[in-house]
Every structure is written in structure tokens, then in C-alpha cells.
PDB file with SEQRES, HELIX, SHEET and CRYST1 records, atoms N, CA, C and O in Angstrom:
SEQRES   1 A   71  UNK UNK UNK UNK UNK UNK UNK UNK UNK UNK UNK UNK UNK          
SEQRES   2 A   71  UNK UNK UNK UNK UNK UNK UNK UNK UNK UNK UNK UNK UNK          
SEQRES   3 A   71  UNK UNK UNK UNK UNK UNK UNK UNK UNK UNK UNK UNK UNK          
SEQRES   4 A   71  UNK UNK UNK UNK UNK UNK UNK UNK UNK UNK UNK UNK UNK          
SEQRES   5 A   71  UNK UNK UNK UNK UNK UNK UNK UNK UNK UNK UNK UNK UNK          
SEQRES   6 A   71  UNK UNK UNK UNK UNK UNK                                      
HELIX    1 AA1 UNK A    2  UNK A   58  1                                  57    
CRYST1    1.000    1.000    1.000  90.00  90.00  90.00 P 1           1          
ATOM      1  N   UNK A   1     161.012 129.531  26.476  1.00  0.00           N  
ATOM      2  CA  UNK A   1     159.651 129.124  26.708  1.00  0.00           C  
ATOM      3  C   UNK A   1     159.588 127.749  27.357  1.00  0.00           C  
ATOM      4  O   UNK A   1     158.661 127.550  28.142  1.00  0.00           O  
ATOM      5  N   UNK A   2     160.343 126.913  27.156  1.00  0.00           N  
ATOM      6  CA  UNK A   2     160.546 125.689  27.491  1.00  0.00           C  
ATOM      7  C   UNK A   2     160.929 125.624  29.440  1.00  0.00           C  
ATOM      8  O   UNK A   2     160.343 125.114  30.395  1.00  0.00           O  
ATOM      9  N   UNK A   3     161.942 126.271  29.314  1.00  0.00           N  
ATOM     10  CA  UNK A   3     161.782 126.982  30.841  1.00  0.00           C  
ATOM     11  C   UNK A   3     160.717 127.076  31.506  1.00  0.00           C  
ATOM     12  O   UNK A   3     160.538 126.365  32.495  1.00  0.00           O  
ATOM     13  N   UNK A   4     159.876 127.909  31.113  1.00  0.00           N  
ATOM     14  CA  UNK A   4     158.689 128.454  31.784  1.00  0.00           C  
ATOM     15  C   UNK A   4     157.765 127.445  31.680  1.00  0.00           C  
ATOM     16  O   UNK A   4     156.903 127.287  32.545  1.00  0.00           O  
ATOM     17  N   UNK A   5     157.865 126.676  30.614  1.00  0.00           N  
ATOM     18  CA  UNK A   5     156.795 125.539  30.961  1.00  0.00           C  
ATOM     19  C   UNK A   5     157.241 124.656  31.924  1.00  0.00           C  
ATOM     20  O   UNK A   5     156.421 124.456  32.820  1.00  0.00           O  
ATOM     21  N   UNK A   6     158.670 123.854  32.047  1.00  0.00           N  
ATOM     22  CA  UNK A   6     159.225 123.169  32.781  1.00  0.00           C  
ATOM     23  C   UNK A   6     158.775 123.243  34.638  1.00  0.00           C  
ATOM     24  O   UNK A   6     158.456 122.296  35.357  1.00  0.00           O  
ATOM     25  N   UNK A   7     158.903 124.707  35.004  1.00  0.00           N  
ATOM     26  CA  UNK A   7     158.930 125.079  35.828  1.00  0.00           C  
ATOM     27  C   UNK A   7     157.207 125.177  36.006  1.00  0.00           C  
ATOM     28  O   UNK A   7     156.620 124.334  36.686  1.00  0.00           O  
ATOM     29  N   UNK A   8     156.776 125.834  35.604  1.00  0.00           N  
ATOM     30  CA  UNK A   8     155.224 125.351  35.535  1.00  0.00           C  
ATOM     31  C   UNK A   8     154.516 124.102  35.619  1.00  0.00           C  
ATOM     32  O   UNK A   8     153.296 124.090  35.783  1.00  0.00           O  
ATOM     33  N   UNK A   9     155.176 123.080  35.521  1.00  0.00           N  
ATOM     34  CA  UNK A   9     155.079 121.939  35.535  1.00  0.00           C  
ATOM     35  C   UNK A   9     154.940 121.683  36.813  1.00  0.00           C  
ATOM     36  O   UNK A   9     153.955 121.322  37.457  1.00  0.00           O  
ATOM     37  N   UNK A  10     156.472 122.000  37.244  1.00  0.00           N  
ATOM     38  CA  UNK A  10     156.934 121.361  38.347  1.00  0.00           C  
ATOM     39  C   UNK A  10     156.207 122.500  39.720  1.00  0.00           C  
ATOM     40  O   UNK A  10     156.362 122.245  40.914  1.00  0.00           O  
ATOM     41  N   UNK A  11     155.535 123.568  39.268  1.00  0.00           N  
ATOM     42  CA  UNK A  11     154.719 123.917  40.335  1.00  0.00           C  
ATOM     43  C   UNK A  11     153.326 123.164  40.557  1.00  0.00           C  
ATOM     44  O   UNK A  11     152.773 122.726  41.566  1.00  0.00           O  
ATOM     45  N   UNK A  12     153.031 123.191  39.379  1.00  0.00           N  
ATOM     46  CA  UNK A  12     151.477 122.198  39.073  1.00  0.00           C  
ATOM     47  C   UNK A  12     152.009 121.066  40.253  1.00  0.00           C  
ATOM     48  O   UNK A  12     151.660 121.089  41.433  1.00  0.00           O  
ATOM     49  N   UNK A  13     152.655 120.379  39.822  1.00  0.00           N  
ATOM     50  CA  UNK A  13     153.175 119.292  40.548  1.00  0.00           C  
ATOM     51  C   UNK A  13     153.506 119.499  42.442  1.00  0.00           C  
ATOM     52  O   UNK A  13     153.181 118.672  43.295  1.00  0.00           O  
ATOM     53  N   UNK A  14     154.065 120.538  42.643  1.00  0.00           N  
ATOM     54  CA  UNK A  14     154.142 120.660  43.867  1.00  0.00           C  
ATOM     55  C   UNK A  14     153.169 121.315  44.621  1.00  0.00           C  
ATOM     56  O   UNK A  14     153.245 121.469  45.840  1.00  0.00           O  
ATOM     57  N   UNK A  15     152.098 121.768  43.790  1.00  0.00           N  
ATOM     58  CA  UNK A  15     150.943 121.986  44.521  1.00  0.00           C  
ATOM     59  C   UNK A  15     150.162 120.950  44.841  1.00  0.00           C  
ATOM     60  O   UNK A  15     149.749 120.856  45.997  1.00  0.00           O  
ATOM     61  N   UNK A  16     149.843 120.035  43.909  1.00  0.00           N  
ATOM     62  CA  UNK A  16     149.232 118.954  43.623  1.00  0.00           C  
ATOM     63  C   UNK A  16     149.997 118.049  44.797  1.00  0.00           C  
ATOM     64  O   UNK A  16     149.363 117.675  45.784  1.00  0.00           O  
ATOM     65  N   UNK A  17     150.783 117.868  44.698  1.00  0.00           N  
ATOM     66  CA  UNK A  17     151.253 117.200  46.689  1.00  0.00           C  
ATOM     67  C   UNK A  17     151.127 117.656  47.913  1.00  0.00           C  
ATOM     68  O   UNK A  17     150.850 117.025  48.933  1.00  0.00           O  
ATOM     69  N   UNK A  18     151.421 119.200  47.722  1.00  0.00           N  
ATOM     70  CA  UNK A  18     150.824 119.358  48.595  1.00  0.00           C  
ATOM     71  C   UNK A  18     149.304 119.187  49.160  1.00  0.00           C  
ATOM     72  O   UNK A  18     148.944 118.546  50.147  1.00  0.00           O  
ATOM     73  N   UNK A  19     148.546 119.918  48.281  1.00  0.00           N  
ATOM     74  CA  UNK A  19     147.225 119.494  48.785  1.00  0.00           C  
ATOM     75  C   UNK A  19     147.045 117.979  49.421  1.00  0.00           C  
ATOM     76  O   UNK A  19     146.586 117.763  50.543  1.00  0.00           O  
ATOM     77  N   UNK A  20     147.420 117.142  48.646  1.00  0.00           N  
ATOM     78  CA  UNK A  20     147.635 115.520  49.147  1.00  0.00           C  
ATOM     79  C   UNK A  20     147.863 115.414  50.896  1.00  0.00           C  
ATOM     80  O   UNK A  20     147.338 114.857  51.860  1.00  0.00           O  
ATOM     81  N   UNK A  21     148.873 116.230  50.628  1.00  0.00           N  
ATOM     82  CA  UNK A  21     149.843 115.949  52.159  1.00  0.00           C  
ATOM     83  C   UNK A  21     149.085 117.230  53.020  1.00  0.00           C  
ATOM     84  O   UNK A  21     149.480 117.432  54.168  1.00  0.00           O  
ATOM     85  N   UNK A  22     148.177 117.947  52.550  1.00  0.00           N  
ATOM     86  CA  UNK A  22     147.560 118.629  53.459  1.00  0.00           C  
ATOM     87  C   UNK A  22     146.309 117.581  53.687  1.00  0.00           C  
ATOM     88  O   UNK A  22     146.725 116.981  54.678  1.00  0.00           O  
ATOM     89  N   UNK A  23     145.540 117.227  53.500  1.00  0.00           N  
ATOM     90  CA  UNK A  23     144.501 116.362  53.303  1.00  0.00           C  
ATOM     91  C   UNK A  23     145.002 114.913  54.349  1.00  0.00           C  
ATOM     92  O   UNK A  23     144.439 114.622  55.405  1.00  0.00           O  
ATOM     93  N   UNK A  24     146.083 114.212  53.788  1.00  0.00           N  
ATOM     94  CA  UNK A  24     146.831 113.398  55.205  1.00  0.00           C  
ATOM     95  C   UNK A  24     147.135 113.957  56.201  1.00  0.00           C  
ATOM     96  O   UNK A  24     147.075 113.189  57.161  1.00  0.00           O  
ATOM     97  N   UNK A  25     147.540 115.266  56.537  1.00  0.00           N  
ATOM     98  CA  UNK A  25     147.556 115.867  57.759  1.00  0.00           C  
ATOM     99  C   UNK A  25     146.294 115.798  58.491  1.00  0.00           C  
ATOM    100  O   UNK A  25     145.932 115.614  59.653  1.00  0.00           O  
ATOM    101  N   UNK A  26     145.912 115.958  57.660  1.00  0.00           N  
ATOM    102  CA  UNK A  26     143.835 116.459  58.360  1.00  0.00           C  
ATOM    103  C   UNK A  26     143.257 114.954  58.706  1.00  0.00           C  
ATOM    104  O   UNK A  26     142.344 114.867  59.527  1.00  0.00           O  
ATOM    105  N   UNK A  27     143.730 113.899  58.149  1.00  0.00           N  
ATOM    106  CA  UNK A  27     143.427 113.019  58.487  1.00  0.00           C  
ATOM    107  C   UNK A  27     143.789 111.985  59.493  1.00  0.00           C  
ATOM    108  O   UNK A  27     143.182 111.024  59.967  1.00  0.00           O  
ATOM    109  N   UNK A  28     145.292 112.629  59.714  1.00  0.00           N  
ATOM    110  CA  UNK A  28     145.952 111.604  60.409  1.00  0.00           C  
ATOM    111  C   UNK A  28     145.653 112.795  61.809  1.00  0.00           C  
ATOM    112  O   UNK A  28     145.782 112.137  62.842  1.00  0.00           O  
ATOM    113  N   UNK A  29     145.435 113.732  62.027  1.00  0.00           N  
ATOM    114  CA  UNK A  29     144.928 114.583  62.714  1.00  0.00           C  
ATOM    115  C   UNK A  29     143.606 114.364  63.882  1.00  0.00           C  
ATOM    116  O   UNK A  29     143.476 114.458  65.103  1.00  0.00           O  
ATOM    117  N   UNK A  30     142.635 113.973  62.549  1.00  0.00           N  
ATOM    118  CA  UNK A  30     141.560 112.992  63.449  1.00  0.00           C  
ATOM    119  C   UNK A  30     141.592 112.217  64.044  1.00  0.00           C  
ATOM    120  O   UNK A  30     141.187 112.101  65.200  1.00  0.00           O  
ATOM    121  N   UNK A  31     142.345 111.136  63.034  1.00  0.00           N  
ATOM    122  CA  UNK A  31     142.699 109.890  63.775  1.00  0.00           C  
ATOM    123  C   UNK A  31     143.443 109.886  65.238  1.00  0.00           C  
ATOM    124  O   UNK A  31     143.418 108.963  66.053  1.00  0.00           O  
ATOM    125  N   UNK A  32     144.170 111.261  65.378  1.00  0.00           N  
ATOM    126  CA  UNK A  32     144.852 110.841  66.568  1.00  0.00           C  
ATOM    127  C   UNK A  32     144.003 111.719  67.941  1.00  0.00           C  
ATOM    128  O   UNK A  32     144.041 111.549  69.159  1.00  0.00           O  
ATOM    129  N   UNK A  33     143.392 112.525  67.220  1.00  0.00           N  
ATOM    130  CA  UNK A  33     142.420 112.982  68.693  1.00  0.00           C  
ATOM    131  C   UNK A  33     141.198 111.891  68.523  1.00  0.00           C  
ATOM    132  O   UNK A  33     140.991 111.541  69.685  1.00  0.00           O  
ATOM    133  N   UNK A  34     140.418 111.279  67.802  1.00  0.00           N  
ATOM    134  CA  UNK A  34     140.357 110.203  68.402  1.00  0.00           C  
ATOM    135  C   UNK A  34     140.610 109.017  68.848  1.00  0.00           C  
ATOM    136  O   UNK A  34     139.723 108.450  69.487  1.00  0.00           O  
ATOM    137  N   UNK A  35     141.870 108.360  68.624  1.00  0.00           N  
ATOM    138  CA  UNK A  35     142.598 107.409  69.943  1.00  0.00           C  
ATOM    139  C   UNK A  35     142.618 108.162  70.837  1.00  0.00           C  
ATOM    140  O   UNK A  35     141.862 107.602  71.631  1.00  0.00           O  
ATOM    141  N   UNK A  36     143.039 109.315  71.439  1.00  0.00           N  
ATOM    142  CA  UNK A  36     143.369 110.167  72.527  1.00  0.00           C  
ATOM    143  C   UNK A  36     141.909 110.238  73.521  1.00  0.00           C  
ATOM    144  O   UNK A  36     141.772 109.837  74.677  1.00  0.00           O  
ATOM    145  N   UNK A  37     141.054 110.798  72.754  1.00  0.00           N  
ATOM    146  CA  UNK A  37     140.148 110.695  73.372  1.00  0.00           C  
ATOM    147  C   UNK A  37     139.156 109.027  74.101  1.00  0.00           C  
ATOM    148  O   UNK A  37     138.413 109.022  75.083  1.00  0.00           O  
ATOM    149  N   UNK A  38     139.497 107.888  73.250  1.00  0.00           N  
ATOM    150  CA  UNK A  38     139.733 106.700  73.723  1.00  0.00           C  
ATOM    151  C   UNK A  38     140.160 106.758  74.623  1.00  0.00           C  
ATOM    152  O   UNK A  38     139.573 106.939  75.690  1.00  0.00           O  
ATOM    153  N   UNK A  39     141.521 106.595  74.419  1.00  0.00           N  
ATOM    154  CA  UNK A  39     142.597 106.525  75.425  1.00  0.00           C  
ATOM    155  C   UNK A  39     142.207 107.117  77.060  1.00  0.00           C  
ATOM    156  O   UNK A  39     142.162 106.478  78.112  1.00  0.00           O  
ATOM    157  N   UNK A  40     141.926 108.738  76.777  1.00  0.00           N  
ATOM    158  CA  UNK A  40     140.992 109.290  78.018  1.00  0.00           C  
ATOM    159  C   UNK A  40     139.800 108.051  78.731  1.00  0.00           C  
ATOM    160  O   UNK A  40     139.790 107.682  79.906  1.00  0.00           O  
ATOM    161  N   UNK A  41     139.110 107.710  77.912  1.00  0.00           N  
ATOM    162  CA  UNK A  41     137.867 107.352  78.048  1.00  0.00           C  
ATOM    163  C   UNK A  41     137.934 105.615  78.818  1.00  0.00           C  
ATOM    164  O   UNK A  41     137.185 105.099  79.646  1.00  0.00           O  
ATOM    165  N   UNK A  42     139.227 105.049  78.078  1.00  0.00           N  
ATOM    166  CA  UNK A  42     139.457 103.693  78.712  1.00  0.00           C  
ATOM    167  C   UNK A  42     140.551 104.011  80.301  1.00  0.00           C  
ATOM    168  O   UNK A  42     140.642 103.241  81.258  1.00  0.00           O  
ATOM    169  N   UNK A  43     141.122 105.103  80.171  1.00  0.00           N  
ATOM    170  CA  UNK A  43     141.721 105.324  81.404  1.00  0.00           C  
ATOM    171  C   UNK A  43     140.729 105.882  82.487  1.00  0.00           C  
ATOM    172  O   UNK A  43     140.733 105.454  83.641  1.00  0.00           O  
ATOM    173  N   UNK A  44     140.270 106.410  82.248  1.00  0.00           N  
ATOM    174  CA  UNK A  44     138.751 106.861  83.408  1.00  0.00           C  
ATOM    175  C   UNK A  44     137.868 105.119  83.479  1.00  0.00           C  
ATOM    176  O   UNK A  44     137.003 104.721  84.259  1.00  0.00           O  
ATOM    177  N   UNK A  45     138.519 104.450  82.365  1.00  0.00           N  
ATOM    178  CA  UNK A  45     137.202 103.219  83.588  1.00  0.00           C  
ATOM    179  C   UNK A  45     137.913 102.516  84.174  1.00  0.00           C  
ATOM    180  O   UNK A  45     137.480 101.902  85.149  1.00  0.00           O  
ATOM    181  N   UNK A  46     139.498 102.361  83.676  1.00  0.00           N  
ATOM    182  CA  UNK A  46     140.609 101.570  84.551  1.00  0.00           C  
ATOM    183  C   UNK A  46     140.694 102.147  85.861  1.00  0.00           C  
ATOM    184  O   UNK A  46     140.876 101.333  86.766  1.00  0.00           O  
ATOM    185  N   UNK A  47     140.602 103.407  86.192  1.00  0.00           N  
ATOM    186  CA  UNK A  47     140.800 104.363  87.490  1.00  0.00           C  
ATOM    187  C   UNK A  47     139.427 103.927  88.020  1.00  0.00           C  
ATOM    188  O   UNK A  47     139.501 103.720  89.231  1.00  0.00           O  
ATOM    189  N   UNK A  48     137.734 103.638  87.333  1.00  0.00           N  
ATOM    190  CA  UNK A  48     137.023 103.092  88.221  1.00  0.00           C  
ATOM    191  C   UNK A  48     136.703 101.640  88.708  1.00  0.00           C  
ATOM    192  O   UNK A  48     135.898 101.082  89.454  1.00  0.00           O  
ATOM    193  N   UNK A  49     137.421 101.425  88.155  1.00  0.00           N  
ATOM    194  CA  UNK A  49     137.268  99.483  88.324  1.00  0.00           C  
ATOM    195  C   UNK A  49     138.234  99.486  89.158  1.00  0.00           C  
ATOM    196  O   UNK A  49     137.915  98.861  90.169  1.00  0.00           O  
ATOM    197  N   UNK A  50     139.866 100.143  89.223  1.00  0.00           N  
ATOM    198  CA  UNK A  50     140.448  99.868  90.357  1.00  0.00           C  
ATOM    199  C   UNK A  50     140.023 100.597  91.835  1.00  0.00           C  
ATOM    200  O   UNK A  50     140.349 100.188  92.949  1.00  0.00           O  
ATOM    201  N   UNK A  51     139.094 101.950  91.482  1.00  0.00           N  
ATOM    202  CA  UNK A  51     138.289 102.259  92.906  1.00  0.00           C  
ATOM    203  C   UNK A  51     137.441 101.148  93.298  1.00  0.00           C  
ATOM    204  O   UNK A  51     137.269 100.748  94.449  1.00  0.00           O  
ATOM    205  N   UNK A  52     136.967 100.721  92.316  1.00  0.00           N  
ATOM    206  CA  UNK A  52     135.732  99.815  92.851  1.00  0.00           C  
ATOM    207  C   UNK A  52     136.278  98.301  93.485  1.00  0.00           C  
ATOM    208  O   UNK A  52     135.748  97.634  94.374  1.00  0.00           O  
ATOM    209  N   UNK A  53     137.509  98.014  92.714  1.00  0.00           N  
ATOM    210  CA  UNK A  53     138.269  96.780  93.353  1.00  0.00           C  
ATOM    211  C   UNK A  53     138.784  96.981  94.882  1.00  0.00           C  
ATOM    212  O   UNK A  53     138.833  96.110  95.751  1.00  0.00           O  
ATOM    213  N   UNK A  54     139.021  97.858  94.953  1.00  0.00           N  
ATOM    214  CA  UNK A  54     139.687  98.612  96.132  1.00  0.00           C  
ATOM    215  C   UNK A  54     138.696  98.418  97.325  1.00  0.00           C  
ATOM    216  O   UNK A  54     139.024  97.766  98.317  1.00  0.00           O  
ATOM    217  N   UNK A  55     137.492  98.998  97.195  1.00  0.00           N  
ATOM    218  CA  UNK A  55     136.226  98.745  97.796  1.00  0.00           C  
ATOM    219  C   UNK A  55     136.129  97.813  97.895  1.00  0.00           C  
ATOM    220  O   UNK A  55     135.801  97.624  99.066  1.00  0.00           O  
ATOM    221  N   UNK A  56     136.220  96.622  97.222  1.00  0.00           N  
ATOM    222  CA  UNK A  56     135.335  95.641  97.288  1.00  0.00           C  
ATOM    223  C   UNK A  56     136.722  94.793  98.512  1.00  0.00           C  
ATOM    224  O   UNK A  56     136.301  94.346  99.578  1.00  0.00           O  
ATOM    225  N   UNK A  57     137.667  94.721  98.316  1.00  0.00           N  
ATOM    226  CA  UNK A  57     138.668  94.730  99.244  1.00  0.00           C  
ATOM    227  C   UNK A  57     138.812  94.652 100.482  1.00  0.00           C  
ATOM    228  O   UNK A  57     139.064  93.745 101.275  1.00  0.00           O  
ATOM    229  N   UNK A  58     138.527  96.222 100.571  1.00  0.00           N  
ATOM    230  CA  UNK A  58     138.422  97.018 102.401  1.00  0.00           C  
ATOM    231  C   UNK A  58     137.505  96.254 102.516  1.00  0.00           C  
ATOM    232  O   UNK A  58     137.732  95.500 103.462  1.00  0.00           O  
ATOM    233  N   UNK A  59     136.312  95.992 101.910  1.00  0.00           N  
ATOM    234  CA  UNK A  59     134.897  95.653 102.278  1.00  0.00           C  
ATOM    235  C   UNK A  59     134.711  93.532 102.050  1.00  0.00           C  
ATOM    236  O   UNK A  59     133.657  92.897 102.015  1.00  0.00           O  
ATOM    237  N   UNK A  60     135.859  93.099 101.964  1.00  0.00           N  
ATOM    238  CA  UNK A  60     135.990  91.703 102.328  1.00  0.00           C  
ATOM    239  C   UNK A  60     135.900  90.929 103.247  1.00  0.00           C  
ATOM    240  O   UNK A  60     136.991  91.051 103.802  1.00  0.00           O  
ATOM    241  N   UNK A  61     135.167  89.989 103.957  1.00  0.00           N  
ATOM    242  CA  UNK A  61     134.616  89.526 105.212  1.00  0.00           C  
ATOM    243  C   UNK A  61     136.029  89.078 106.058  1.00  0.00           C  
ATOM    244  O   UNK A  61     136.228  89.189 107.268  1.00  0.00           O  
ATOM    245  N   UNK A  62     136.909  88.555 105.050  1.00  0.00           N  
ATOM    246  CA  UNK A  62     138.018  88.275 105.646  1.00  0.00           C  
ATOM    247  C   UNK A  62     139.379  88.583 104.827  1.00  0.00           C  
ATOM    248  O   UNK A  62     139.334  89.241 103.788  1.00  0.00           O  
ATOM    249  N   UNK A  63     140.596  88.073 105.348  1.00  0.00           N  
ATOM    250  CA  UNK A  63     141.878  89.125 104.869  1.00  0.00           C  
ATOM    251  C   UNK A  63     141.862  87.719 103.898  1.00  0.00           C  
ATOM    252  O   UNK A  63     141.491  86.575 104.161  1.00  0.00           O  
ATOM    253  N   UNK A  64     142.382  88.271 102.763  1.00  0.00           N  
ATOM    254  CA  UNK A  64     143.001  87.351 101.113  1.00  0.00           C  
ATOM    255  C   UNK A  64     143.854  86.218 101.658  1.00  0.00           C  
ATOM    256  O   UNK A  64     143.632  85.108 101.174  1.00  0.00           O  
ATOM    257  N   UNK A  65     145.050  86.352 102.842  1.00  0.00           N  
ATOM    258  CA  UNK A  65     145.863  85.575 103.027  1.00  0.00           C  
ATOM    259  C   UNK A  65     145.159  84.517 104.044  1.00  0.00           C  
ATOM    260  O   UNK A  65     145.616  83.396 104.267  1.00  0.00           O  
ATOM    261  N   UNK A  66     144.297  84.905 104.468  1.00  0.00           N  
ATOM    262  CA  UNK A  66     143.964  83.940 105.334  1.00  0.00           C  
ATOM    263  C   UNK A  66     143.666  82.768 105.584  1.00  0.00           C  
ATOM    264  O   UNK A  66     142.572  82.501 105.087  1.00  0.00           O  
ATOM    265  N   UNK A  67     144.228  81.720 106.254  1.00  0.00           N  
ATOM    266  CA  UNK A  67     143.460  80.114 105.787  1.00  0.00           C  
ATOM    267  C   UNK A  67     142.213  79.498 106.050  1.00  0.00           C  
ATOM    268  O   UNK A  67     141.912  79.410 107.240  1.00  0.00           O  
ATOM    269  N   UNK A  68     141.509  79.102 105.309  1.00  0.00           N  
ATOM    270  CA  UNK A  68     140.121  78.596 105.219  1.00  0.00           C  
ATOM    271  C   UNK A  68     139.694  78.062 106.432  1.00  0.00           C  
ATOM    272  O   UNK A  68     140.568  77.235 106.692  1.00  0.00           O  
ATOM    273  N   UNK A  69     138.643  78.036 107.578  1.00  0.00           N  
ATOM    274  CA  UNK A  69     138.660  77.823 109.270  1.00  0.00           C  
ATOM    275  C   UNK A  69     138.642  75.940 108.930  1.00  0.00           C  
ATOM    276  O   UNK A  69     138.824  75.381 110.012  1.00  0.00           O  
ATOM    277  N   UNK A  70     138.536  75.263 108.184  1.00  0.00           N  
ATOM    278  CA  UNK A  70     138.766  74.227 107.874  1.00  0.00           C  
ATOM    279  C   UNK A  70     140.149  73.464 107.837  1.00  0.00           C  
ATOM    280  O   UNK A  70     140.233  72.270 107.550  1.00  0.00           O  
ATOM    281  N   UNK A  71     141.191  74.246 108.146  1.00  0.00           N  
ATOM    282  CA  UNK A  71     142.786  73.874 108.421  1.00  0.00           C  
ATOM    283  C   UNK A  71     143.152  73.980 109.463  1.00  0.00           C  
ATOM    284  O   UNK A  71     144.324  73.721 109.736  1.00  0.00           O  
TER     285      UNK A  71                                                      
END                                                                             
């Protein structure tokens, strides 16, 4: 009988973690589709700020290297 309780125990017990460690799955789960979806969300404005830098560029009155008509 002692057996059977022992072992009963130790299922109680390994259910009881599991659920735990199912519950951290589910959580750490969220957590990572949303960074991801961040992640998406800050890379789509880095891709428009460097279109828009780009533009603003081509569209510069004069070239970056150039020296000031004052030299």
C-alpha cells in the first residue's frame, strides 16, 4: 500500500509541474509573438525613414561633399 501511495504522490506531483510548465509555455509564448510583432513593426519604420532619408538626399540642393561657395 505504501507503494501505491508513494507513486501516487509522485504523480500528483508530476502533474502539478506540469501544468506549471504548461502555463510558462503559454506565457513565454506570448511574450515572444509579441516582441516579434514589435520587432516587425520597428523594422517597417526603419525601412521608412531610410526611404525617406534617401529622398531627402536625391532631393538635396547640393552634393554632401561639397565646399561651402565661401572657400
Amino acid at each position: 500500500m505504501s507503494d501505491t501511495k508513494t507513486l501516487s504522490e509522485r504523480i500528483d506531483l508530476l502533474e502539478t509541474r506540469l501544468t506549471f510548465q504548461d502555463e510558462t509555455i503559454e506565457t513565454l509564448n506570448k511574450t515572444i509573438t509579441a516582441q516579434w510583432q514589435q520587432i516587425d513593426a520597428l523594422t517597417r519604420q526603419v525601412e521608412a525613414l531610410s526611404e525617406r532619408l534617401r529622398e531627402a538626399e536625391a532631393n538635396a540642393p547640393g552634393a554632401a561633399n561639397e565646399l561651402p561657395p565661401h572657400y
